[in-house]
Structures are given as structure tokens and as C-alpha cells.
MDAnalysis code that builds the backbone (N, CA, C; Angstrom):
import MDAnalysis as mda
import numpy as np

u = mda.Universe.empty(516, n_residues=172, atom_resindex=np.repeat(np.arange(172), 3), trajectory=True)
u.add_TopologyAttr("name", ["N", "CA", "C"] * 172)
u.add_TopologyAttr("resid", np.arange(1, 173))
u.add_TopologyAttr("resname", ["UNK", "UNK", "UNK", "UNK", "UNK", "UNK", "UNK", "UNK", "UNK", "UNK", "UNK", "UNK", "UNK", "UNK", "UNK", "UNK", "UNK", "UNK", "UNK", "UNK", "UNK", "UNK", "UNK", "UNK", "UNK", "UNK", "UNK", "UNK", "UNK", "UNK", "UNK", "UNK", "UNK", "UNK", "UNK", "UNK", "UNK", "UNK", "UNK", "UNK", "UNK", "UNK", "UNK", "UNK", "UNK", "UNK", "UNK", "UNK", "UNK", "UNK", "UNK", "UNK", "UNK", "UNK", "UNK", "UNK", "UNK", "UNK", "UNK", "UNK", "UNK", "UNK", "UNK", "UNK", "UNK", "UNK", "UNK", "UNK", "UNK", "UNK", "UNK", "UNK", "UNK", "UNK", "UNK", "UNK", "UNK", "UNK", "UNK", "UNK", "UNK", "UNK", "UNK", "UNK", "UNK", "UNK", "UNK", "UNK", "UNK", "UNK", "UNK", "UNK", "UNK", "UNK", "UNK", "UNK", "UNK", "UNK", "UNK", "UNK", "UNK", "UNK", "UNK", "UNK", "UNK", "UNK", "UNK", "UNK", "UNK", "UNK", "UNK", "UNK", "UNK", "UNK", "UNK", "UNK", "UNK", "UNK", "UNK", "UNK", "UNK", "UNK", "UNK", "UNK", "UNK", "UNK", "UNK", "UNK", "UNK", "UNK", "UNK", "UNK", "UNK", "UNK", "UNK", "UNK", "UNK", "UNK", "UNK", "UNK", "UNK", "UNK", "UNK", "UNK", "UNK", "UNK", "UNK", "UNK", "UNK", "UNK", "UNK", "UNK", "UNK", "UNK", "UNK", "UNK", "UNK", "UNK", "UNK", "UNK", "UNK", "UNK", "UNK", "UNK", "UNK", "UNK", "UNK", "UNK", "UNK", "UNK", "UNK", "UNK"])
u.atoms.positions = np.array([
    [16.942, -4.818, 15.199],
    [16.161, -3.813, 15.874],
    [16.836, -3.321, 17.151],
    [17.818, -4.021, 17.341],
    [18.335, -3.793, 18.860],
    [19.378, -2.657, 18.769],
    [19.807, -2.327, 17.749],
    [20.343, -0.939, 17.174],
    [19.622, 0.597, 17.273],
    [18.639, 0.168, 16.712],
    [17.603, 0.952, 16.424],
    [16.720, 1.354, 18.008],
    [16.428, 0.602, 18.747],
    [16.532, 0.639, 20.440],
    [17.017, 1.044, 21.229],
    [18.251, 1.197, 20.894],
    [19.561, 1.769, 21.587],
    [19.671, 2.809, 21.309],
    [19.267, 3.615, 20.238],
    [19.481, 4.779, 19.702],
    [17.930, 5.602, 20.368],
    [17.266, 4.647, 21.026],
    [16.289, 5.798, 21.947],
    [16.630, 6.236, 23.278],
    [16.843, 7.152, 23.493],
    [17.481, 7.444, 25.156],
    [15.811, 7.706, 25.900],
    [16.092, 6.852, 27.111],
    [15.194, 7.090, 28.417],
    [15.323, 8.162, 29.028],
    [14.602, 9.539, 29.212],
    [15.028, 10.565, 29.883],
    [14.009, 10.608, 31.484],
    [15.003, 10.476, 32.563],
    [13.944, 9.716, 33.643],
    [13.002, 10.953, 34.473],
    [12.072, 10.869, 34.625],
    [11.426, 12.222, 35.831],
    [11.157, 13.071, 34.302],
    [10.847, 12.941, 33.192],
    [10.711, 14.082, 32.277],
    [9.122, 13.411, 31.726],
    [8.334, 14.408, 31.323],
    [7.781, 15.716, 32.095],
    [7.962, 15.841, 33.397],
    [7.502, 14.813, 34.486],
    [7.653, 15.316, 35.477],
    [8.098, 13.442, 36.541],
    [7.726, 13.666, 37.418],
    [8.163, 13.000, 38.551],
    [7.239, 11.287, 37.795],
    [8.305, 10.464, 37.700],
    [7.587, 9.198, 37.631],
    [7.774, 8.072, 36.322],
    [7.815, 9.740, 35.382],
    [7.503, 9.676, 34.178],
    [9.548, 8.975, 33.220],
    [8.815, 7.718, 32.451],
    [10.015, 7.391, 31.568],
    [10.340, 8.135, 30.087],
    [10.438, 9.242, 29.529],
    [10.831, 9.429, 28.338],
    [11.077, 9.047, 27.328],
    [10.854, 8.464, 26.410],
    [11.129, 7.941, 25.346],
    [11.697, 9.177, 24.237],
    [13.206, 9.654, 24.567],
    [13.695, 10.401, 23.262],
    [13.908, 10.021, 22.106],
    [13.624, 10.240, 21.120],
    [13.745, 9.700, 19.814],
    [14.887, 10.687, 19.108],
    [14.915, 11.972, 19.574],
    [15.975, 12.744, 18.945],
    [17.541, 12.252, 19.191],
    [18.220, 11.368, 19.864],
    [19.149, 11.164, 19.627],
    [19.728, 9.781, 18.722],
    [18.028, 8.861, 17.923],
    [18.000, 8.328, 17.124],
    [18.091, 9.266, 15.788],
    [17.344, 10.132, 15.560],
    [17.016, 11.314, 14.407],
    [18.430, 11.906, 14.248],
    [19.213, 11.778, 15.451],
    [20.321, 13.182, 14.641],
    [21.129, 11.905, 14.720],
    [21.456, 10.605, 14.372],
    [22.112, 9.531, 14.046],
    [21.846, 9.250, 12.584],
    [22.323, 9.768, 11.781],
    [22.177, 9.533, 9.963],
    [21.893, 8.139, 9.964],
    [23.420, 7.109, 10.402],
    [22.816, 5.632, 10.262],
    [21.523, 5.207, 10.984],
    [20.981, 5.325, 11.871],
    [20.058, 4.812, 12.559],
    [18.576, 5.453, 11.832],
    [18.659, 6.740, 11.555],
    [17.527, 7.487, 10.929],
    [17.370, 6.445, 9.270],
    [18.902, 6.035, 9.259],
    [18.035, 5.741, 7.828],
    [18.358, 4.294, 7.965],
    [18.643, 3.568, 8.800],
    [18.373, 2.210, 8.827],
    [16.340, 2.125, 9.449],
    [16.165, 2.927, 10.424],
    [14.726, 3.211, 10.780],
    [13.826, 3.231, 9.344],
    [14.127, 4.389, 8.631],
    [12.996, 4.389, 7.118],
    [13.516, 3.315, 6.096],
    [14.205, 2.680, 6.065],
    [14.864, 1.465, 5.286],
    [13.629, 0.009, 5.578],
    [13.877, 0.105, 6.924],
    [12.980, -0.920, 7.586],
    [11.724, -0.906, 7.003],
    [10.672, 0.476, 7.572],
    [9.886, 0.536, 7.330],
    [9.562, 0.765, 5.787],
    [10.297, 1.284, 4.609],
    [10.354, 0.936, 3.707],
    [10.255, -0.325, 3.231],
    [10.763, -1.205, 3.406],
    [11.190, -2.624, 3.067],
    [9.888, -3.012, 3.503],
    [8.800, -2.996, 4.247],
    [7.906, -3.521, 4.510],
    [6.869, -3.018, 3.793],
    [6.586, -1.748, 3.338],
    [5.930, -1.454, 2.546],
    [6.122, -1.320, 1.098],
    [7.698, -1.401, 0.668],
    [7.514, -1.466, -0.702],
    [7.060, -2.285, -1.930],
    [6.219, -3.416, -1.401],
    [5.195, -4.020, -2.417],
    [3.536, -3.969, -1.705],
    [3.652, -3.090, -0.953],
    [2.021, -2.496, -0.588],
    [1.611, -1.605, -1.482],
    [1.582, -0.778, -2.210],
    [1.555, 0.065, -3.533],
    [0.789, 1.145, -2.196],
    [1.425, 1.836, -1.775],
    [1.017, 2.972, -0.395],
    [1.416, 4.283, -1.936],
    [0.068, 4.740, -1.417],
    [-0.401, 5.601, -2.013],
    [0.093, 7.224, -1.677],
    [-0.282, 6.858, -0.072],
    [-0.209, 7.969, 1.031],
    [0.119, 7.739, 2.593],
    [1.466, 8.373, 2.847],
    [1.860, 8.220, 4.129],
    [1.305, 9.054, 5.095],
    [0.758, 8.836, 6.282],
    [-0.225, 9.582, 6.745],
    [0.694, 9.909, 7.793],
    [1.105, 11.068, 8.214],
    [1.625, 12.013, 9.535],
    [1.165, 12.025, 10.658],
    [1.392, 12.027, 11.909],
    [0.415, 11.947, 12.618],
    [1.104, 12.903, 13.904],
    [0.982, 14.054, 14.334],
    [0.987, 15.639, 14.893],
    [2.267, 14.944, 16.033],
    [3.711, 15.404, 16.413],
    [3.980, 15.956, 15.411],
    [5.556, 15.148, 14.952],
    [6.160, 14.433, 15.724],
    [6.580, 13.802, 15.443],
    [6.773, 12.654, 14.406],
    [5.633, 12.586, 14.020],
    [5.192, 11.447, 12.923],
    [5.172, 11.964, 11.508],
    [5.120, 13.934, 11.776],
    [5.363, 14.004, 10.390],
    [7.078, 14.213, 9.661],
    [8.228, 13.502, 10.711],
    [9.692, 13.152, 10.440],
    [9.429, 12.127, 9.940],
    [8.829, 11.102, 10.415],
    [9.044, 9.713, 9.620],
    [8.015, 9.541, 7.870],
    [6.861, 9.865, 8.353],
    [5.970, 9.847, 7.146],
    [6.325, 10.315, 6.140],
    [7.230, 11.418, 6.017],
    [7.916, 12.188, 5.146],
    [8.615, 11.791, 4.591],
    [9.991, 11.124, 5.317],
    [10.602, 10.138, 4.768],
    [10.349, 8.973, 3.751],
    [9.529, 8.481, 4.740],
    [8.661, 7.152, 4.265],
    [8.077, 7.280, 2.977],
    [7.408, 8.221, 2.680],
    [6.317, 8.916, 1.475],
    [7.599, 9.020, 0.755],
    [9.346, 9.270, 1.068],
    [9.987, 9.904, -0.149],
    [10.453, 8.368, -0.443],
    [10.829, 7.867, 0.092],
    [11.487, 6.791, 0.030],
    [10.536, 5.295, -1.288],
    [9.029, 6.107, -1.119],
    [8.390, 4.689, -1.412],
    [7.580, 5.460, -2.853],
    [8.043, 6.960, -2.682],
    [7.294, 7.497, -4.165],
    [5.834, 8.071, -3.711],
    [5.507, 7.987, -2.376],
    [4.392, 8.268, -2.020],
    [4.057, 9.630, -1.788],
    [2.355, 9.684, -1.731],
    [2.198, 11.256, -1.083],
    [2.271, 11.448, 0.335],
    [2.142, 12.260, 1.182],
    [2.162, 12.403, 2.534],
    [1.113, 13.724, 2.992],
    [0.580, 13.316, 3.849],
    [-0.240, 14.347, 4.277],
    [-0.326, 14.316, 6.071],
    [-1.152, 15.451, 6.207],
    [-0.574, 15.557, 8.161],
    [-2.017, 15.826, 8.809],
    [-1.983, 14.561, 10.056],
    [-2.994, 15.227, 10.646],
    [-2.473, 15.818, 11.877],
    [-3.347, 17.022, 12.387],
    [-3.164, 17.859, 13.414],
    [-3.800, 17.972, 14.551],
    [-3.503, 19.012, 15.431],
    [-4.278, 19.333, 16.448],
    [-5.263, 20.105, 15.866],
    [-6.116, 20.663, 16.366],
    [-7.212, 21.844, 15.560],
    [-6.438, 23.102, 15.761],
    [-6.770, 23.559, 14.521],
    [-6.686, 24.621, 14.246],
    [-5.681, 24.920, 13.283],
    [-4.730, 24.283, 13.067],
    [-3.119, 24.492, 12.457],
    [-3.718, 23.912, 11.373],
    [-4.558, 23.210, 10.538],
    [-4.956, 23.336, 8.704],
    [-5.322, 24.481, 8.589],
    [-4.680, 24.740, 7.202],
    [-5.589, 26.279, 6.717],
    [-7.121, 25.699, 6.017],
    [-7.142, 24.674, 5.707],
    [-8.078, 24.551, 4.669],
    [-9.231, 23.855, 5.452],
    [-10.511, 23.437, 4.592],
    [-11.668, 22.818, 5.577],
    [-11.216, 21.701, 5.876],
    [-11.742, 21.073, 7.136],
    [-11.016, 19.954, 7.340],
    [-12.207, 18.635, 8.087],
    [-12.338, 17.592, 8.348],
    [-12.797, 16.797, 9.386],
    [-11.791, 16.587, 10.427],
    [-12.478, 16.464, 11.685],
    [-12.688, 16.472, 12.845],
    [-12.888, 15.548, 13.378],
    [-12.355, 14.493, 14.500],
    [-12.666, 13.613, 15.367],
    [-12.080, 13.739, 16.769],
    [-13.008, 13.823, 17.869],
    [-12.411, 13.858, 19.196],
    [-12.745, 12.593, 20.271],
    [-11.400, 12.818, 20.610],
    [-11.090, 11.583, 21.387],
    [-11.161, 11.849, 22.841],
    [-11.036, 11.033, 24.092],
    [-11.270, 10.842, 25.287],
    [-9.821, 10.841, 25.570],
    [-9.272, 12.020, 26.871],
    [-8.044, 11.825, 27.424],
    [-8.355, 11.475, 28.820],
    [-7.442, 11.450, 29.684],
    [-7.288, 10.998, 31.061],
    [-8.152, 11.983, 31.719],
    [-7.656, 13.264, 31.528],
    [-8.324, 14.179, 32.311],
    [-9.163, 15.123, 31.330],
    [-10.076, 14.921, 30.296],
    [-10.727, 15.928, 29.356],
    [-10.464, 15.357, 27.744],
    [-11.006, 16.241, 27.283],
    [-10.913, 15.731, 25.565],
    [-9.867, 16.072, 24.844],
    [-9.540, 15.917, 23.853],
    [-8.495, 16.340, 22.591],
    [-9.200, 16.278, 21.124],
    [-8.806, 16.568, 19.947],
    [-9.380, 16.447, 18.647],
    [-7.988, 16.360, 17.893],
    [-8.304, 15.574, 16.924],
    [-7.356, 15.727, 15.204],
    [-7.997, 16.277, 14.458],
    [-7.153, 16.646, 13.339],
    [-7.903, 17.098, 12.237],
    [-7.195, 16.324, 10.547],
    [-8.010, 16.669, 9.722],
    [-7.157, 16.463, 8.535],
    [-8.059, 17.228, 7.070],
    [-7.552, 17.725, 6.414],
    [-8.235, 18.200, 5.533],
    [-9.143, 17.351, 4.625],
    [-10.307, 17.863, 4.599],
    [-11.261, 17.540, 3.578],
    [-10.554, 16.763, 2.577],
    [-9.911, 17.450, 1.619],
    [-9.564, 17.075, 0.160],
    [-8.239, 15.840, 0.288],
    [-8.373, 15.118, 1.590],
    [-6.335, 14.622, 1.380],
    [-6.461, 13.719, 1.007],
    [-7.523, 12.757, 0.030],
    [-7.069, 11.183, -0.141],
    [-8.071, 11.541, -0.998],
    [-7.518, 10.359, -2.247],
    [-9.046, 10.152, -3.446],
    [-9.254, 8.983, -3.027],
    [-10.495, 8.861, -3.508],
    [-10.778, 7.127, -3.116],
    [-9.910, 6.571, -3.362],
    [-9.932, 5.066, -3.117],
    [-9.504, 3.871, -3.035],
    [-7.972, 4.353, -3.246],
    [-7.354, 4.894, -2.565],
    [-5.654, 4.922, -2.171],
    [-5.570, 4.407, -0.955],
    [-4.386, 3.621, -1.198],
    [-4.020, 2.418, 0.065],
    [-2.976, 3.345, 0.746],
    [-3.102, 3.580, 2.049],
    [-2.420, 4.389, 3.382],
    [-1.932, 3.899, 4.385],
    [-0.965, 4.320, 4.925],
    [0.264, 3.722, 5.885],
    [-0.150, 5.389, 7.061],
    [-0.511, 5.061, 8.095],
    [-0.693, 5.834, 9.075],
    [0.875, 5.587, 10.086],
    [1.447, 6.901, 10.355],
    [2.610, 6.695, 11.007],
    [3.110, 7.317, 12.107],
    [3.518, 7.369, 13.477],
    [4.096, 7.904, 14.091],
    [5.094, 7.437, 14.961],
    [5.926, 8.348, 15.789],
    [7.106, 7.772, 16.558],
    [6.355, 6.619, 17.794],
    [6.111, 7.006, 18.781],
    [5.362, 6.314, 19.904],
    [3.943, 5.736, 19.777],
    [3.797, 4.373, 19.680],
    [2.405, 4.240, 20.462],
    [2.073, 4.107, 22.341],
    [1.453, 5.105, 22.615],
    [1.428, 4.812, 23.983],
    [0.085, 4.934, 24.343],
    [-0.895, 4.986, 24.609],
    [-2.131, 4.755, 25.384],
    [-3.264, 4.483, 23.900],
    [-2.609, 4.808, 22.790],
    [-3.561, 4.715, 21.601],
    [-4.260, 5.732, 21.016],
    [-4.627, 7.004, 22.249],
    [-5.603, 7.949, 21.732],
    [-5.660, 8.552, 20.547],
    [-4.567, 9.319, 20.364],
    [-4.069, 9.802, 19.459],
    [-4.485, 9.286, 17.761],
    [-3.691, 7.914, 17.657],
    [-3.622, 7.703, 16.470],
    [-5.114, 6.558, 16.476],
    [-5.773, 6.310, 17.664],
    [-6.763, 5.853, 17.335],
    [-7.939, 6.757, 17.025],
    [-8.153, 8.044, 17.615],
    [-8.807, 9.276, 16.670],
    [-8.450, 9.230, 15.249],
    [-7.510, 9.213, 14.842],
    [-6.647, 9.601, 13.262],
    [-7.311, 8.344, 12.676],
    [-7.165, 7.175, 13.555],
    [-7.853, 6.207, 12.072],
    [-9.572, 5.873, 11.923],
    [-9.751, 6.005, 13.665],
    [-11.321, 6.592, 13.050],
    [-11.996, 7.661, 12.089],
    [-11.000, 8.831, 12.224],
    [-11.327, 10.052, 11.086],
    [-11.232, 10.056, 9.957],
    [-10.420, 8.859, 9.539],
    [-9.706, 8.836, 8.117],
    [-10.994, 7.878, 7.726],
    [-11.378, 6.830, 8.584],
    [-11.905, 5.764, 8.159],
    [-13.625, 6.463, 8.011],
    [-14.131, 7.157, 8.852],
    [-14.935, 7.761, 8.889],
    [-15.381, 8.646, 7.721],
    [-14.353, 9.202, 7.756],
    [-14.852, 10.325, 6.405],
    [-13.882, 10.159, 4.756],
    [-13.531, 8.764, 4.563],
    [-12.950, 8.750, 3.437],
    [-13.122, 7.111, 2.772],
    [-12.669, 7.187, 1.479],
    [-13.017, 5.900, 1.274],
    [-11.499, 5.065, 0.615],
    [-10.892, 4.986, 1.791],
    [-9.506, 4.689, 1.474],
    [-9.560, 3.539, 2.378],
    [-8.128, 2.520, 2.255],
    [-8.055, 1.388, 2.921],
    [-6.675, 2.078, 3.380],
    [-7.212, 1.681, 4.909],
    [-5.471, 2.046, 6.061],
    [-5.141, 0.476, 6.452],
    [-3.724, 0.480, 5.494],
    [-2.909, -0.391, 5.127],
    [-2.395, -0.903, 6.724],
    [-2.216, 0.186, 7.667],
    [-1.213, -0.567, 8.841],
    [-1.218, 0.927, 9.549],
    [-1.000, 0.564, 10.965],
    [-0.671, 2.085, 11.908],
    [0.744, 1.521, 12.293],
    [1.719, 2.562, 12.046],
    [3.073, 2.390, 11.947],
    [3.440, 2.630, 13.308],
    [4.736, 2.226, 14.303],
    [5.179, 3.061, 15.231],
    [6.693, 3.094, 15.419],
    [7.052, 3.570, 15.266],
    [8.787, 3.486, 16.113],
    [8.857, 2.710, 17.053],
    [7.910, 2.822, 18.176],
    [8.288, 1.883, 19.581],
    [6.648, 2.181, 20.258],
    [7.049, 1.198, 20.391],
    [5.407, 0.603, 21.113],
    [5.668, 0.704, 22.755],
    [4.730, 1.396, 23.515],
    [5.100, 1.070, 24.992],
    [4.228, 0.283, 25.687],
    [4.278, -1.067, 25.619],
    [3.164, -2.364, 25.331],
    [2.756, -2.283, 26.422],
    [3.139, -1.866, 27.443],
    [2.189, -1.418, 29.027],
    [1.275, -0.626, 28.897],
    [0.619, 0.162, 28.182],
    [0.260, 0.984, 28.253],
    [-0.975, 0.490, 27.272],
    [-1.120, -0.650, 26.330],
    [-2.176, -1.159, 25.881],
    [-2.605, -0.849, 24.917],
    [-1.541, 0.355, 24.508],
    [-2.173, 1.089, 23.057],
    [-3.109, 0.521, 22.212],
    [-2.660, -0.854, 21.698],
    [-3.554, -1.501, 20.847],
    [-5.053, -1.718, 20.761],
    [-5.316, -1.882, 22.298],
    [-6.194, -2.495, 22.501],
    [-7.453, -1.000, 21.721],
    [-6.946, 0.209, 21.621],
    [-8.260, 1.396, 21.229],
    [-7.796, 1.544, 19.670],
    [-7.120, 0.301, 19.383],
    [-7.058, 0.805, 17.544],
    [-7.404, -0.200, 16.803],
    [-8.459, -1.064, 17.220],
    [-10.060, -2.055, 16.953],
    [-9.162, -2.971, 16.241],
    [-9.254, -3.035, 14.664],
    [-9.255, -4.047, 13.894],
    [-8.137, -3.600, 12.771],
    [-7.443, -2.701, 13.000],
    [-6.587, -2.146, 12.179],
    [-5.124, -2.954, 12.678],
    [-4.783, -3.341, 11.510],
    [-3.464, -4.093, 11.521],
    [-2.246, -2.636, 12.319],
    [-1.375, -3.716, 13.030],
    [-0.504, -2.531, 13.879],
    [0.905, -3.287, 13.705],
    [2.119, -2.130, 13.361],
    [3.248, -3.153, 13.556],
    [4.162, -1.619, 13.764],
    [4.869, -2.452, 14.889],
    [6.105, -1.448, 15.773],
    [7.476, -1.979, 15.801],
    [8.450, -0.973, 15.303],
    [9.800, -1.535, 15.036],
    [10.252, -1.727, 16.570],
    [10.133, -1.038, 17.329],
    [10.627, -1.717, 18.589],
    [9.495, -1.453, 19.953],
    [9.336, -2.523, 20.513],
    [8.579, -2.772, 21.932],
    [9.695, -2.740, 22.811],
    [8.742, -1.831, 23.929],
    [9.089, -1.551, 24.841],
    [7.981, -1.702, 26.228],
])
């Protein structure tokens, strides 16, 4: 994993003053590292019988994609509002300063398909802890695991994604 670590660059003061970066694009445009990354996470799921790799806005839909090709799976994306064309459910979450929402279409899972929820960063949780309340909320699927590239374990992510199994190729 310490490969795979190295291939994330810290960009310092970005957004703004304080702030550590976590780039993932100079892992992504590394062929070996991009595909030692979905190898990994492959290898861990290929006797889960994952049905559906779940995207998660927007970074997450590089890896899920992968992941979904790699394991034979489907892939589907959740969003910010508004960007599905089709009907969709809705869950909004609590930010620092105001709210946010995901979305995901109505029709994206039949029952009982086993799902791998995925994205690059976990960092405060919000995000992908909306996505698995929504999924879990309005579908009758089992979410296999919330995936991450790199965990930023200060930040506690875990602690707002309840009882759902969590595993991150690299902590930080």
C-alpha cells in the first residue's frame, strides 16, 4: 500500500489557507498504480458476487467503473441533484455550514443484489454516509462495504457511516 500512498500528492494551502489536499490525479495518470489500486480492490471483492458498483459524485465514478469492469459488475452513479435525467430518490445530509443532497435513480438496483459503494476520499463521512442511507432506505439490496482510496482518519469519517462495514486502501 505504501506505493499506492506515494502516488497521492499533498497539495498544501489548496482550496485555501490551512487546507491539506489529497490529489489523487497523479495516482490516476500512473497506469501501474491505477491498476495496481483496482487489482486490490478487485481481489477483495472477487468472491463477494457484487452485483453493483456504486459511484459516488464525482470522483468515485473513476474507480467504480473500473471496479464494476474488472469484477463483471454493473455500476451506477449517485449525484448531486439535479444531474439524473430520470426519477430519482433523494437524501439530504447536514454540512458544516448548511445542507447538501444525493441522488440516485429510482430504477438502479433489483432486489437482493449485493453492492460495493465506492469513492476516492473518506473525509468527514457526509457524503457517502447520505449515499448509504439512500440506498438503504429506498431499496432492498445488501451494501456489501463503503470503499475508499484513503481514509483521512482525523476527520472521523466513520464514525456517521453507523454499522456498515468500511475498508480503505490507505489511511491517512
Amino acid at each position: 500500500m505504501k506505493k499506492i500512498s506515494d502516488g497521492i500528492r499533498t497539495i498544501t494551502d489548496f482550496p485555501k489557507p490551512g487546507i491539506e489536499f489529497k490529489d489523487i490525479t497523479t495516482l490516476l495518470s500512473d497506469g501501474e498504480l491505477f491498476r495496481m489500486t483496482i487489482d486490490t480492490f478487485a481481489e477483495r471483492y472477487r468472491n463477494e458476487h457484487i452485483d453493483m458498483v456504486v459511484g459516488v459524485e464525482a470522483r468515485g465514478f473513476i474507480f467504480a467503473s473500473a471496479l464494476a469492469y474488472v469484477l463483471g459488475a454493473g455500476t451506477c452513479l449517485v449525484r448531486k441533484p439535479g444531474k439524473l435525467p430520470h426519477t430519482v430518490h433523494r437524501e439530504s445530509y447536514e454540512l458544516e455550514y448548511g445542507t447538501d443532497s444525493v441522488e440516485i435513480h429510482q430504477d438502479a438496483f433489483e432486489p437482493g443484489q449485493r453492492i460495493v459503494v465506492i469513492d476516492d476520499i473518506l473525509a468527514t463521512g457526509g457524503t457517502v454516509g447520505a449515499t448509504a442511507k439512500l440506498i438503504s432506505n429506498n431499496f432492498e439490496v445488501e451494501i456489501v462495504e463503503l470503499a475508499f482510496l484513503l481514509e483521512l482518519g482525523f476527520l472521523n469519517g466513520r464514525k456517521k457511516l453507523g454499522n456498515h462495514k468500511v475498508f480503505s486502501l490507505v489511511k491517512s
